[in-house]
C-alpha positions in Angstrom: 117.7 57.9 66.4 114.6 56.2 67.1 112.1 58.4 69.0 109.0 56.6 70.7 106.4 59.7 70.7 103.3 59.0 72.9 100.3 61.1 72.5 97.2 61.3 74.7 93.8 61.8 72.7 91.7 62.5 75.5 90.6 65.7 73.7 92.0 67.6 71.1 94.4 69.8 72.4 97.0 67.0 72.5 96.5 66.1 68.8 97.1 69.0 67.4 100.2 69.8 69.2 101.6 66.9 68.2 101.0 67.4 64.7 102.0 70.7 64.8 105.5 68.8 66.6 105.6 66.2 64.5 107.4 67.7 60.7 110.4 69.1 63.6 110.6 66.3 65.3 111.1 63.8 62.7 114.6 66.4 61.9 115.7 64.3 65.2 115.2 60.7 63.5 112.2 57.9 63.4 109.6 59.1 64.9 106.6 56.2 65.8 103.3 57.4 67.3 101.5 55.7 69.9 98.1 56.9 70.3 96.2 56.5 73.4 92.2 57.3 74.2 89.3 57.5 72.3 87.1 60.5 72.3 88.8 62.6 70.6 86.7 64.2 67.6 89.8 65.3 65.7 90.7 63.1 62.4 94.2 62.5 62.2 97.1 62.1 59.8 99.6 60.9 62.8 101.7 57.9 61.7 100.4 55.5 64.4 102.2 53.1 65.1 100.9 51.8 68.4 96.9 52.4 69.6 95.1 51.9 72.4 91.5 52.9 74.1 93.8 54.0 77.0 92.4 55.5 79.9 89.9 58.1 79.1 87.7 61.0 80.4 83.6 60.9 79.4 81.5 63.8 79.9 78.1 64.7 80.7 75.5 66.8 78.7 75.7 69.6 80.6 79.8 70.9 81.5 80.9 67.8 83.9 82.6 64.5 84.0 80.7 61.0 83.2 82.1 59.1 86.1 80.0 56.0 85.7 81.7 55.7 81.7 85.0 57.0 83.2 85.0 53.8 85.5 83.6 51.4 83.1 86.3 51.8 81.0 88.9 50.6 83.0 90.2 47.0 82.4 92.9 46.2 84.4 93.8 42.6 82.6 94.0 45.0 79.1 96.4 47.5 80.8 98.9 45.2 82.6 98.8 43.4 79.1 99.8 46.6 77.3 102.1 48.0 79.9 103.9 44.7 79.3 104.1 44.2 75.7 104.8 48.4 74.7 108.4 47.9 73.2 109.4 51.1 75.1 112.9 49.9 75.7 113.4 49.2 71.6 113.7 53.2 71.4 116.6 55.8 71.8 114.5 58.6 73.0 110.7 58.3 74.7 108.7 61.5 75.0 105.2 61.5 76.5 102.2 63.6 76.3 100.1 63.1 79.2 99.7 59.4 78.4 99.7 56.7 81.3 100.2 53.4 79.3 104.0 54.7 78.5 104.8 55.9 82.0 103.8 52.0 83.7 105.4 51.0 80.8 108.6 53.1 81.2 108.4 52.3 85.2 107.4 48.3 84.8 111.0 48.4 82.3 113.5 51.1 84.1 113.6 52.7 80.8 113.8 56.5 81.2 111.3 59.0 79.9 110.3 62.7 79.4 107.0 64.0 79.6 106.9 67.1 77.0 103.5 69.2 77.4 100.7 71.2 78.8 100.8 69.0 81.9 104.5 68.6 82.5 104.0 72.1 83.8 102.3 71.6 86.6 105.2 69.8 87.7 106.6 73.1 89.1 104.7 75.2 92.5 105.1 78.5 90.2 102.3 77.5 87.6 99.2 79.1 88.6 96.7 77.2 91.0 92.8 78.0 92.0 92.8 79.4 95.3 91.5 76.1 96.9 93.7 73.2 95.9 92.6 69.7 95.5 94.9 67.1 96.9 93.4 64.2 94.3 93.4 66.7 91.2 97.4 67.5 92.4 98.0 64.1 92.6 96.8 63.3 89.4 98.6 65.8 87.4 101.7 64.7 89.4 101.9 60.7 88.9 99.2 59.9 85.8 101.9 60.0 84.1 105.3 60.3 86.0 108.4 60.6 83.9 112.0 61.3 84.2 111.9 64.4 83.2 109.9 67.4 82.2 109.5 70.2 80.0 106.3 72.3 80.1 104.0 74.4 78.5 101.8 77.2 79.7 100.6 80.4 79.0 103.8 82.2 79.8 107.4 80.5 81.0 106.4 80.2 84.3 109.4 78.7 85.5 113.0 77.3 83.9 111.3 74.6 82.2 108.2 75.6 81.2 107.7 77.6 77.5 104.9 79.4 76.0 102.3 77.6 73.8 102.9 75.6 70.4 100.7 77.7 68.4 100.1 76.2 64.9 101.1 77.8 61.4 97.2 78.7 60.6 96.9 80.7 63.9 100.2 82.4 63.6 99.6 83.5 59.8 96.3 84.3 60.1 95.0 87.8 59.8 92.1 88.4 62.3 88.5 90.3 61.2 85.6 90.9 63.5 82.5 89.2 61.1 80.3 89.6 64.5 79.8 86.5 65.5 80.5 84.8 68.7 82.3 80.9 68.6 81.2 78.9 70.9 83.3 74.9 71.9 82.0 73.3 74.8 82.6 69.9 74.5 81.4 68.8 77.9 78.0 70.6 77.1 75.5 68.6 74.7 74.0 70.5 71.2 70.3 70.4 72.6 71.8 72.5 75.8 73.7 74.9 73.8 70.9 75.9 71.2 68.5 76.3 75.2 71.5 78.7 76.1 71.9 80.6 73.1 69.1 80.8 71.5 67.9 83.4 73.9 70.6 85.9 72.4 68.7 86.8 69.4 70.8 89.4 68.4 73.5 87.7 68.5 75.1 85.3 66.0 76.7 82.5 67.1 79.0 79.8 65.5 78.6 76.6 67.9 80.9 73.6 67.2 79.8 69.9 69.2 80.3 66.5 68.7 76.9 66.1 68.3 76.8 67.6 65.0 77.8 65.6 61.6 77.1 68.3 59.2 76.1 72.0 59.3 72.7 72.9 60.7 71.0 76.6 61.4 69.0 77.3 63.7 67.8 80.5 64.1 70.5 82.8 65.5 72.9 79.2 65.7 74.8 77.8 63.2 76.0 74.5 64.4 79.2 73.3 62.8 80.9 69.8 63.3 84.2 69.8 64.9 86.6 70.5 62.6 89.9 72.0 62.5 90.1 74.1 59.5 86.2 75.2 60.4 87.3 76.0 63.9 90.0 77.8 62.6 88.2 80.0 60.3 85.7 80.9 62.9 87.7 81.5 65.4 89.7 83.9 63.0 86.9 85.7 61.8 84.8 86.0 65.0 84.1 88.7 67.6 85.2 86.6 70.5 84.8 83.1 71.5 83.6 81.0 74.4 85.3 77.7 75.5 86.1 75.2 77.8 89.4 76.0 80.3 91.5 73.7 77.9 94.7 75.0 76.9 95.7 75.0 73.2 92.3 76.8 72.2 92.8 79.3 74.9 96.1 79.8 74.2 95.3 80.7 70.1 92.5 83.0 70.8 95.0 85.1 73.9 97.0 85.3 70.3 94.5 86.3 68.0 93.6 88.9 70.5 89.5 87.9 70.6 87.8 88.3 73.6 87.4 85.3 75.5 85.1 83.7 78.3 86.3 80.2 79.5 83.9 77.4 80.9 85.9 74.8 83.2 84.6 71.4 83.0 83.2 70.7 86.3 85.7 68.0 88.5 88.6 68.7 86.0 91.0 70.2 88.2 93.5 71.3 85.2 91.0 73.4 84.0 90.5 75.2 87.2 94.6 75.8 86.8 94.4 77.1 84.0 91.4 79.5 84.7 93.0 80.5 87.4 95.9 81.2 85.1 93.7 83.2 82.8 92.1 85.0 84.9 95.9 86.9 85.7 95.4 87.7 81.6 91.6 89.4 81.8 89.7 86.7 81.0 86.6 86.6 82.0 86.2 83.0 84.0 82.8 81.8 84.2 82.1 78.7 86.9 78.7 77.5 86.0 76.2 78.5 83.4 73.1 79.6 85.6 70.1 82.1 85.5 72.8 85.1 85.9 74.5 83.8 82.4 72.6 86.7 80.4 74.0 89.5 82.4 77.4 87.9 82.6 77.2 87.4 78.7 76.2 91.0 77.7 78.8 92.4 80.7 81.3 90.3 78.6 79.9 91.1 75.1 80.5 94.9 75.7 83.6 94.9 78.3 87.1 95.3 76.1 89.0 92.2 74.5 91.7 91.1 76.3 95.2 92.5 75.1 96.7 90.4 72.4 99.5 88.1 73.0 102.2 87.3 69.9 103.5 84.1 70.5 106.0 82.7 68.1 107.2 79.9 66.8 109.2 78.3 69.3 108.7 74.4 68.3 112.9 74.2 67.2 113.8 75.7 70.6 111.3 73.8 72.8 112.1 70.6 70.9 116.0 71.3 71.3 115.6 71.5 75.2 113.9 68.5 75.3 116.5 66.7 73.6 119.3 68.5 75.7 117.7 67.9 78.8 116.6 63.9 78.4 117.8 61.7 80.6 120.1 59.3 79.6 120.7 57.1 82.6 118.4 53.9 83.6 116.0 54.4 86.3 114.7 52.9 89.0 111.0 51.6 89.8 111.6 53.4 93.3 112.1 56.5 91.4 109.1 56.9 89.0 106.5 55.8 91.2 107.8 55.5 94.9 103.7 55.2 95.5 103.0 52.3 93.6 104.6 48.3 93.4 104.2 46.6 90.5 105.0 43.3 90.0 
């Protein structure tokens, strides 16, 4: 079998689910990697096959989206190109993460699809919403990358076709301590911001991963730290709780560790207002900007208990063996995929 496996790198969350897939799903056959987006700060041991810049999201210094970079980006002659020339309709089976190259691709050449991930989720009205919905943010997590079919991931099986997270082997064999310190990953927040928010907490020891960061630095109470998994990892593991962005696969590790969390969303990214809201239904605290209240909220947070802790499993050979059972095998129509859209 020859499996066409397309993985979104806008952030890191994709990449390490599919590595985490990827030793299971080669049990299936060939598997060929087509990796789409570029800021992602995670290296990589994926055999990619096929690569593209892709369409990608930019952020600010300070917790919101780059709109002006997001728009630059986009070069319609390079995307019709690749939609055209991605051999999509050479392979037995095409799963997608998140990735909209594959879906035009899939669409433009009535070759059926299934979108396997966080997002696929969203596909049902049981996975949790904010209280105000966007219609543009819906929409997005709806067609960006419309497939055949769907299987999902979330923080609990929300609905038939929707599973619990794919944790990684380091998470679900490692045994948690409390060293005392506080991990911090906000990747839509700059270093120079983070050390101004931090910094203040002098009592406090905190492990701050950015992107800004090459190699370790201290800083009085702040040890920066480049992003790294196995770093990450280890001080996630170790730590006394951790604040993050409302991604999902980091979120998802530290509900199983059972460390006490406070999520960030990135400001305009409606999936991470889902899955705060989502959260929230766990104990999470859910913080919606970082203001002059932050050091209340924080010591509030820092004494209030951890959240309970959830044990996920390994359920990679069941999720995987779903998929495969439920992919469609029949071709498609354009009408189908994207009833919104005409393309040539």
């Amino acid at each position: 079998m020859k499996i066409f496996y397309a993985v979104q790198a806008t952030g890191n969350g994709h990449i390490a689910r599919a590595t985490a897939l990827l030793p299971y799903l080669q049990r299936y056959g060939k598997v060929d990697v087509f990796l789409s987006g570029g800021n992602s700060q995670l290296q990589t041991d994926l055999p990619c096959r096929y690569r593209s810049r892709g369409l990608s999201l930019f952020y600010n210094t300070s917790g919101g989206l780059q709109y002006g970079k997001i728009a630059r980006q986009l070069q319609p002659a390079r995307v019709w190109r690749e939609i055209r020339e991605l051999p999509v309709e050479q392979y037995d089976v095409v799963l997608n993460d998140f990735e909209s190259i594959t879906s035009l691709a899939c669409a433009y050449k009535k070759v059926p699809s299934l979108q396997l991930g966080h997002q696929a989720a969203f596909q049902s009205p049981l996975a949790p919403r904010p209280a105000k919905n966007e219609m543009m943010g819906e929409f997005l997590l709806k067609h960006y990358a419309r497939a055949t079919a769907y299987v999902g991931l979330h923080f609990r099986r929300y609905d038939h076709h929707i599973f619990e997270p794919v944790i990684k082997k380091e998470i679900l064999q490692a045994k948690p301590v409390n060293k005392g310190h506080i991990t911090v990953y906000l990747s839509a927040f700059s270093a120079a911001k983070l050390k101004g928010i931090f910094s203040a907490f002098t009592d406090t020891r905190f492990e701050i991963f950015s992107k800004d960061v090459t190699a370790e630095q201290t800083a009085g109470n702040i040890r920066f730290l480049p992003v790294q998994q196995r770093l990450f990892n280890e001080s996630m593991i170790r730590s006394a709780g951790v604040i993050t962005g409302a991604g999902f696969e980091t979120p998802a590790e530290i509900l199983h560790l059972g460390k006490r969390l406070m999520v960030i969303p990135i400001r305009g990214q409606y999936e991470q207002l889902c899955n705060a809201a989502a959260l929230e239904g766990f104990g999470v605290k859910v913080l919606q900007q970082v203001d002059d209240s932050f050091s209340n909220t924080f010591r509030e947070w820092q004494q209030a208990p951890a959240q309970q802790k959830i044990n996920y499993g390994n359920n990679i050979p069941e999720l995987l063996q779903y998929a495969m059972d439920s992919y469609p095998q029949q071709k498609v129509s354009l009408e189908y995929l994207y009833p919104e859209m005409l393309l040539a």
